[in-house]
C-alpha positions in Angstrom: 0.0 0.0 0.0 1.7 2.9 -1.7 1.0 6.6 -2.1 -1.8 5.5 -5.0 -3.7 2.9 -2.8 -3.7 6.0 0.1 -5.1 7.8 -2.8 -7.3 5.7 -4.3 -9.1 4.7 -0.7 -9.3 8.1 0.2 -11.1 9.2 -3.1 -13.3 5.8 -3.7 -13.7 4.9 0.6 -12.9 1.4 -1.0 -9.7 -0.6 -2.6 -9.4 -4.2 -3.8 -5.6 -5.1 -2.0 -3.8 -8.1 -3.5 -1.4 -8.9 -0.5 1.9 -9.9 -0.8 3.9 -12.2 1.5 3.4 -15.1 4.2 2.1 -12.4 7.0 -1.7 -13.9 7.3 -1.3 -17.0 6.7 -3.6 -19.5 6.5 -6.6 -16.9 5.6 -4.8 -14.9 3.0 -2.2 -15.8 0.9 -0.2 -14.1 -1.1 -0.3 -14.1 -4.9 -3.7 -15.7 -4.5 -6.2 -14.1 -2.7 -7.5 -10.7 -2.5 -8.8 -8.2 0.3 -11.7 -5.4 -0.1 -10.5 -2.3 2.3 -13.0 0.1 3.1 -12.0 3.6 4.3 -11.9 3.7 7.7 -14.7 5.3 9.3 -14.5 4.3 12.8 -11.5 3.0 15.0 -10.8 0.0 14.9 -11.4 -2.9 17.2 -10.1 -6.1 18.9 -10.1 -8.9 16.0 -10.5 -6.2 13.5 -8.2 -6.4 9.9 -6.5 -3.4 9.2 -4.7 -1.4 6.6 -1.7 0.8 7.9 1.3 2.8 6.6 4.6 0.6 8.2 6.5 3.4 5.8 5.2 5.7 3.7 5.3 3.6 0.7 5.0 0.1 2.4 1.2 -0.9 3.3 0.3 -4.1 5.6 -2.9 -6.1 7.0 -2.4 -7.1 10.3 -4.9 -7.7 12.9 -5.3 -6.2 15.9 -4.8 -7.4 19.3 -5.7 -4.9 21.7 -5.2 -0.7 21.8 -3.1 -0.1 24.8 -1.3 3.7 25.4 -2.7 5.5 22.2 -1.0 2.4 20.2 -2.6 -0.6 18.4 -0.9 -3.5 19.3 -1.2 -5.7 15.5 -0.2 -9.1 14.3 0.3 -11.2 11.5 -1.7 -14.2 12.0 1.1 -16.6 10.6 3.8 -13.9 13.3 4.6 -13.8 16.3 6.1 -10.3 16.5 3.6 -8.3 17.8 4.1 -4.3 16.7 2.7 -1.0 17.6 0.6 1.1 15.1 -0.7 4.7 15.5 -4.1 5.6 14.9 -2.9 8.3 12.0 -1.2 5.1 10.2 -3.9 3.1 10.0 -6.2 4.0 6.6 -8.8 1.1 6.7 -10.7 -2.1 7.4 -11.0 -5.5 5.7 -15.0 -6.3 5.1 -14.6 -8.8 2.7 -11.6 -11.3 1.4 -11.4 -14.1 -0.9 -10.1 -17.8 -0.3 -8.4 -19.7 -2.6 -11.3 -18.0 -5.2 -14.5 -17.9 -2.8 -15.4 -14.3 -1.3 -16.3 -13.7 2.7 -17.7 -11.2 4.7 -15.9 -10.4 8.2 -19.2 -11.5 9.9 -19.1 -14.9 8.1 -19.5 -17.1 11.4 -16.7 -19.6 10.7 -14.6 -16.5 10.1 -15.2 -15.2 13.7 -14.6 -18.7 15.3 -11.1 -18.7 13.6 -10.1 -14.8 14.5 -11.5 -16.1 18.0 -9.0 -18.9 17.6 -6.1 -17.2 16.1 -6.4 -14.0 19.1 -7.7 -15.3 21.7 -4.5 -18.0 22.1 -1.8 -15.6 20.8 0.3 -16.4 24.6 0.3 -20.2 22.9 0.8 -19.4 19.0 3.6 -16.5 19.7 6.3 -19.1 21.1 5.4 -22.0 19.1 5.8 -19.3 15.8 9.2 -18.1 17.7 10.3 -21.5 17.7 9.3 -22.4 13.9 11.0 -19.6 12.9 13.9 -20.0 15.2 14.3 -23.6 13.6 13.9 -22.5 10.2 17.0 -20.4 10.7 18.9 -22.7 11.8 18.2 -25.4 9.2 18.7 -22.8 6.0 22.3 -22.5 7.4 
């Protein structure tokens, strides 16, 4: 998310985001499925997929955790690192994404049970994703 998706939300309210990357895992993957962002019109909440600015020309969909200290706490579902996101850098919301070609709404009901899932045990995922990627490392040497 670039300069021209900023723009583009910002003039249309919506974008069609093709992600990139490993980052949300199992739900989106990249090179194959897809993400409608709707300009933000409200803050965000707990569970909640969002759009932000990690740079000015780098754009990312995390989820968040929690807000805590004026800060979003977000994570990747397939990460462990969690990181802190301003309000002003965050430019919209997920509604809908596709899956390996079929479209879903955020209030699809097996949807909620696997955000549930994938938030509510972060203190069990983030050491068992430390240690994948820890071993990873040290394999690819």
């Amino acid at each position: 998310m670039g300069k021209t998706q900023i723009e583009i939300l910002e003039r249309d309210g919506k974008y069609i985001s093709a992600p990139k990357g490993i980052s949300m895992l199992p739900m989106i993957k990249g090179g194959r499925d897809a993400a409608l962002v709707v300009k933000l019109s409200s803050p965000p909440k707990r569970y909640d997929l969002v759009m932000y600015a990690r740079t000015e020309d780098v754009g990312v969909i995390h989820r968040v955790i929690r807000f805590k200290n004026g800060e979003y706490i977000i994570c990747g579902d397939n990460c462990w690192q969690l990181e802190h996101v301003k309000p002003e850098q965050i430019y919209g919301i997920v509604t809908e994404f596709s899956h390996k070609g079929k479209w879903y709404k955020i209030d699809n009901r097996l949807y909620r049970i696997y955000v549930h899932l994938w938030v509510d045990l972060l203190f069990i995922k983030r050491p068992v994703f430390r240690l994948r990627d820890k071993l990873k490392r040290k394999f690819k040497k």
